[in-house]
C-alpha positions in Angstrom: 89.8 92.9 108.8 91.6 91.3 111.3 89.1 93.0 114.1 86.2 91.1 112.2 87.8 87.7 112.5 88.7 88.4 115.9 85.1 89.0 116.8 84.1 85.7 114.9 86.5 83.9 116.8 84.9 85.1 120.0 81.5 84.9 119.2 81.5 81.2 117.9 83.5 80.3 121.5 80.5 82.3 123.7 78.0 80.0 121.3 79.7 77.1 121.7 80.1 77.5 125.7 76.8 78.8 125.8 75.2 75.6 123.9 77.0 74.2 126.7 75.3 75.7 128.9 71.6 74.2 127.5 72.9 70.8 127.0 74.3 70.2 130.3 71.0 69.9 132.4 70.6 67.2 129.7 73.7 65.3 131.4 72.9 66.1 134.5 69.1 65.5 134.9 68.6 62.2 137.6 66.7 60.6 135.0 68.7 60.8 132.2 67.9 62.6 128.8 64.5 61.5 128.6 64.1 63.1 131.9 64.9 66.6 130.6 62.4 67.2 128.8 59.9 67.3 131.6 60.8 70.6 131.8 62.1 73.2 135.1 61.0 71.8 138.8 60.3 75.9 139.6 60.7 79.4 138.5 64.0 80.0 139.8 65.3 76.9 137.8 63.3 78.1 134.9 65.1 81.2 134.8 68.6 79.6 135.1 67.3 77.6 132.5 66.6 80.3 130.3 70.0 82.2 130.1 70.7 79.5 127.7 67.8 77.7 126.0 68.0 78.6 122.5 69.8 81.7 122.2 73.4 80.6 121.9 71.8 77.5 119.8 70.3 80.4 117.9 73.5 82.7 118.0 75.5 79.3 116.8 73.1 79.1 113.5 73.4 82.8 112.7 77.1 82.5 112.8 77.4 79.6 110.9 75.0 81.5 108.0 78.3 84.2 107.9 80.8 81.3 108.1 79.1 80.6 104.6 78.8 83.2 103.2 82.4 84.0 103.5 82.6 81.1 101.8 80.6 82.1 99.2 82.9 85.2 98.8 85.7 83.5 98.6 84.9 81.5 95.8 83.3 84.7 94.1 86.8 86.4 94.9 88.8 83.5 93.5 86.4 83.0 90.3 85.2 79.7 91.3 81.7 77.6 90.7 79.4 78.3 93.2 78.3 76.5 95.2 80.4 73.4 94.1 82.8 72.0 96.3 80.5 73.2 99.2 78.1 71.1 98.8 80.5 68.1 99.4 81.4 70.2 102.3 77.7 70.0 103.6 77.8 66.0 102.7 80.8 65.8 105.4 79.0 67.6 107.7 75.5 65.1 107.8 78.1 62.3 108.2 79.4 64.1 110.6 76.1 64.7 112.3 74.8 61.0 112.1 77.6 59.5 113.9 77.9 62.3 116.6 74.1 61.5 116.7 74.5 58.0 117.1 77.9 58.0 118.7 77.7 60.7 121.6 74.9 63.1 121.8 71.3 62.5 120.9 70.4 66.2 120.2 73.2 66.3 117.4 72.6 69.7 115.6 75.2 69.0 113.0 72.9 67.2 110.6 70.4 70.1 110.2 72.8 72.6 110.1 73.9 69.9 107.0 70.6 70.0 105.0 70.0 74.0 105.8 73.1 74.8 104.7 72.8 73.0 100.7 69.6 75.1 100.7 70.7 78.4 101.9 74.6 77.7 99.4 71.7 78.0 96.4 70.0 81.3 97.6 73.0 83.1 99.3 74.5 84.4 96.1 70.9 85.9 94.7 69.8 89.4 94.7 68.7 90.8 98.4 65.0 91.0 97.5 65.4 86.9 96.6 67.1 86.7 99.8 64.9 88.5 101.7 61.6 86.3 99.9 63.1 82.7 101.0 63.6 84.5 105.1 60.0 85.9 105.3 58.6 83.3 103.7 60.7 80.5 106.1 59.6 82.5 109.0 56.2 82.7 108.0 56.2 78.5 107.9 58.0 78.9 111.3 55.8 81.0 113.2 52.8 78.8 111.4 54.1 75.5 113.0 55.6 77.5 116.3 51.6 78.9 116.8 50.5 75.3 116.1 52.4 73.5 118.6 51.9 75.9 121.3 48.0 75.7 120.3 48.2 72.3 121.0 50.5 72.3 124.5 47.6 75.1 125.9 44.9 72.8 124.7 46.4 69.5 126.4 47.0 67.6 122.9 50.7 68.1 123.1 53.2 67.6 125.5 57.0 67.6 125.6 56.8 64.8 128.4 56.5 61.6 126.4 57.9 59.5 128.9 60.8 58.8 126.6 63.4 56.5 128.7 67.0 56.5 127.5 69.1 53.8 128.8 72.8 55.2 130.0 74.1 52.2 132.0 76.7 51.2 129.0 77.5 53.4 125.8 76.2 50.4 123.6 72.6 50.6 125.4 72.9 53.9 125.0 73.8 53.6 121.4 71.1 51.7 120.8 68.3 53.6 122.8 69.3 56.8 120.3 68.4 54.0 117.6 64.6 53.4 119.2 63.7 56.7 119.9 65.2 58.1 116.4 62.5 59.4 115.3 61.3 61.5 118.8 64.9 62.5 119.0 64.9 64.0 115.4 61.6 65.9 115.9 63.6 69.0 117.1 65.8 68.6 114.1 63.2 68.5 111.5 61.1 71.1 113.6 63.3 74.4 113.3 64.2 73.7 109.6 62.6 77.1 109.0 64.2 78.5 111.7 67.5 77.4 111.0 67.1 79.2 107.0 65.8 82.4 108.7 68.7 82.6 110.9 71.3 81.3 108.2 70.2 83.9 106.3 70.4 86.7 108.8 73.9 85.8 109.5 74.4 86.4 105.6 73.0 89.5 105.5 74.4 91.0 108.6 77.8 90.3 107.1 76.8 91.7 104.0 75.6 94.9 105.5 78.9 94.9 107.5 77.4 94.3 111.1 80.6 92.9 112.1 82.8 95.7 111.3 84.5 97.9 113.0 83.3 100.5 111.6 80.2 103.6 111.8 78.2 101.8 110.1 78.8 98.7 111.9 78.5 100.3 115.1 75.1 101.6 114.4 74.1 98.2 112.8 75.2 96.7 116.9 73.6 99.2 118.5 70.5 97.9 116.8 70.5 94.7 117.1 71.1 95.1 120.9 68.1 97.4 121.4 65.8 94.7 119.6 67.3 91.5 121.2 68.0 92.6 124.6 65.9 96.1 124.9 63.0 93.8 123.6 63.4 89.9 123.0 65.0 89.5 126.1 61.6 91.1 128.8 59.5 89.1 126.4 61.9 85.6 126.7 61.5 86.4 130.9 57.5 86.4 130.7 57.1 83.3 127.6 59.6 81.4 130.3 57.8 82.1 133.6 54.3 81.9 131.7 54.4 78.2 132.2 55.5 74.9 129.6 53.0 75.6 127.5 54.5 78.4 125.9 57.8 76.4 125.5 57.6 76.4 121.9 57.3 80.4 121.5 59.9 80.8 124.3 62.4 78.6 123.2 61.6 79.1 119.4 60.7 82.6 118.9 62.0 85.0 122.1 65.1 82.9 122.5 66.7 83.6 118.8 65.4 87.3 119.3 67.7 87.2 122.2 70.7 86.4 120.2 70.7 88.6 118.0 71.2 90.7 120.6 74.3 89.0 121.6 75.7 89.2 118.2 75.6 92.8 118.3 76.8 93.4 122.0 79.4 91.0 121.6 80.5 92.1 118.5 80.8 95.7 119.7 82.5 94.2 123.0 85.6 92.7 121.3 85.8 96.3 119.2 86.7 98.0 122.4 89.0 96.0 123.8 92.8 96.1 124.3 94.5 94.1 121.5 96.0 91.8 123.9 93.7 89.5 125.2 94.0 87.9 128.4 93.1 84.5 129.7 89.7 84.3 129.6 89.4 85.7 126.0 92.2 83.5 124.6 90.1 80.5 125.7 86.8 81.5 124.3 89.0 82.4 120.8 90.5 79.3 120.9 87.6 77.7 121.4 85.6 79.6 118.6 88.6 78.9 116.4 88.6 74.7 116.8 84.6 75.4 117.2 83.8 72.1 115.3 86.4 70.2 117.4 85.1 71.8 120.9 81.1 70.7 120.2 81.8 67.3 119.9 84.1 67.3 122.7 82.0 68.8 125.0 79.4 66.1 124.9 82.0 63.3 124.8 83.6 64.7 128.2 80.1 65.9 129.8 78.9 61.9 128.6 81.7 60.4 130.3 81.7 62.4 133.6 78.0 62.5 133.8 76.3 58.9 132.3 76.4 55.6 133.9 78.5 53.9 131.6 81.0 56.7 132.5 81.8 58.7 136.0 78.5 58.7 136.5 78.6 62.0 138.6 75.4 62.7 137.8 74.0 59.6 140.2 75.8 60.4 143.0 75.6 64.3 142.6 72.5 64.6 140.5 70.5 65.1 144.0 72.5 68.7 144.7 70.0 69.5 141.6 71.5 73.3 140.1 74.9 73.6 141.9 75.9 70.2 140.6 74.7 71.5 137.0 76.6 75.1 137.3 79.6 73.1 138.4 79.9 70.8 135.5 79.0 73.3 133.3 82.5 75.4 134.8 83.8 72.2 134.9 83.6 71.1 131.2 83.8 74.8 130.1 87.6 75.3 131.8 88.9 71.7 130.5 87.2 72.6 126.9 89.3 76.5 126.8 92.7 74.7 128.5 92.4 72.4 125.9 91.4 74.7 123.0 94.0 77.0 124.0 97.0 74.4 124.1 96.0 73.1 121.1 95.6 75.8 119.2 99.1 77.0 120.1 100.4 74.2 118.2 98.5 73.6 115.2 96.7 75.6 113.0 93.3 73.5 113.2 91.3 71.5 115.9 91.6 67.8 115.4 88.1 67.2 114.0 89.0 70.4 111.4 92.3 68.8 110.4 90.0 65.5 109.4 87.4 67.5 107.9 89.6 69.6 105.7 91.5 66.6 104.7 88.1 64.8 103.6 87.0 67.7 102.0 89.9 68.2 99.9 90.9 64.6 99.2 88.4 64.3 96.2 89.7 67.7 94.5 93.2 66.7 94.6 93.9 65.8 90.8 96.6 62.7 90.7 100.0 63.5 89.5 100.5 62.4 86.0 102.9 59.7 85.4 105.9 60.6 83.5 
């Protein structure tokens, strides 16, 4: 048991770090947000691009489908309505969402996560072949709306470069350019709806069929998982990224979450073989998985202030170094993010933003004492 949460531990740190690792060339592009979407300026940043772009985002979804089922589980275990006091849960998290979306980082992922997560609490608990309907049938709408999007960037009548300028040079202009360009900055969020059920899903079922175990049959169910997603997703995420930015959707959308899966699986049977004691580098990613809330939201509050002009601005007078200055921010925020993870963690059982969550969640429950 203790060898599964271990793993989980690790596996949300890689995915937060590695979400890290896609949202920094947000940070650091010259021209702001607006100016990443424009997409790689060659192949050889396209590639160090796609080590990141959407797997660990993917990875991140998958794992937050185990985190509820667990909590589905749990409340089986302990006899209690399902899914209940989770969907306040899920209330905390939109709110939660909106003001890191208007607050800090305008490609927030918290409030999706929010609205998949009421719909997947309702389906998580049915039979597999109920399960298994609402996945195939949410990939089926996903591959529908991935095929038409990528119809329309080969044809010319999409495009990912809408010009959109984001104004950093205070936090309140910033604030309020998030506010304008609401509705382009939500399109993501709304788009991989689907996706984000199909991978919720996944994660439910992989727990269920005990893919995180230590265990033979968990072994075999890694091994798998890493012959799909790396053996296969991963050639086919090379060629949809160097095919060109018309096949951004099906790289990014498609190839990318194959990919993680993958991860899941090597990284799960990773942790399984090594020595009980971790060292440095492992208690910091563990740390980081455990306070995993805590650590997204602080990662694009530090990477805002150091990058933006209303902060260090780094990225104006470094930006022109173009990858270095991106890989070094990403080590950058990544160390301060694990020392800070790890010293907190060492103190208190929760990260900060989990010790508010879990107060708000259970200050409604809490029944008043009776007056004598």
């Amino acid at each position: 048991m203790s060898g599964r949460i271990t793993a989980l531990d690790v596996l949300r740190g890689v995915a937060i770090l590695g979400t890290l690792g896609t949202n920094i060339w947000i940070f650091t592009d010259p021209d702001g947000p607006g100016g990443f979407l424009t997409g790689a300026s060659g192949a050889g940043e396209a590639l160090l691009r796609m080590v990141s772009n959407g797997k660990f985002l993917a990875l991140l979804s998958i794992l937050f489908g185990i985190g509820l089922a667990v909590q589905h589980r749990s409340a089986v275990k302990r006899g209690q309505r399902w899914p209940g006091w989770y969907l306040w849960r899920s209330a905390l998290l939109m709110v939660e969402g909106a003001l890191h979306f208007v607050l800090i980082f305008e490609f927030d992922v918290l409030m999706f996560y929010a609205l998949v997560s009421v719909v997947v609490a309702f389906v998580v608990g049915r039979g597999t072949r109920v399960v298994w309907g609402w996945a195939i049938g949410a990939a089926v709408v996903h591959l529908a709306l991935v095929g038409l999007l990528t119809l329309g960037m080969v044809t010319g009548r999409a495009s990912l470069a809408g010009g959109m300028a984001i104004d950093t040079s205070s936090w309140w202009a910033h604030v309020q350019s998030r506010l304008d360009h609401v509705v382009a900055l939500r399109f993501e969020a709304v788009f991989v709806l689907p996706l984000s059920t199909v991978l919720f899903l996944a994660g439910a079922m992989l727990l269920r069929a005990g893919a995180l175990e230590d265990s033979t049959r968990g072994h075999r169910i890694q091994r798998r998982l890493m012959g799909w997603g790396l053996g296969v997703g991963l050639p086919l995420n090379v060629l949809t990224t160097l095919a060109g930015g018309e096949w951004f959707a099906v790289d990014r959308y498609v190839c990318a979450p194959a990919v993680a899966f993958g991860l899941l699986g090597g990284i799960t049977a990773l942790v399984h073989r090594m020595r009980a004691e971790p060292g440095v580098l492992r208690r910091g990613v563990t740390a980081v998985g455990r306070s995993a809330l805590s650590c997204y939201i602080g990662q694009n509050l530090i990477a805002s202030v150091l990058c933006y002009r209303w902060g260090l601005d780094l990225t104006g007078r470094f930006g022109h170094l173009g990858v270095w200055f991106t890989v070094g921010m990403w080590v950058v925020v990544s160390g301060l993010l694990m020392l800070g993870a790890t010293w907190w963690m060492g103190r208190f059982s929760r990260g900060p933003v989990e010790t508010l969550w879990n107060w708000a969640y259970r200050a409604p429950q809490r029944r008043p004492t009776p007056v004598a």
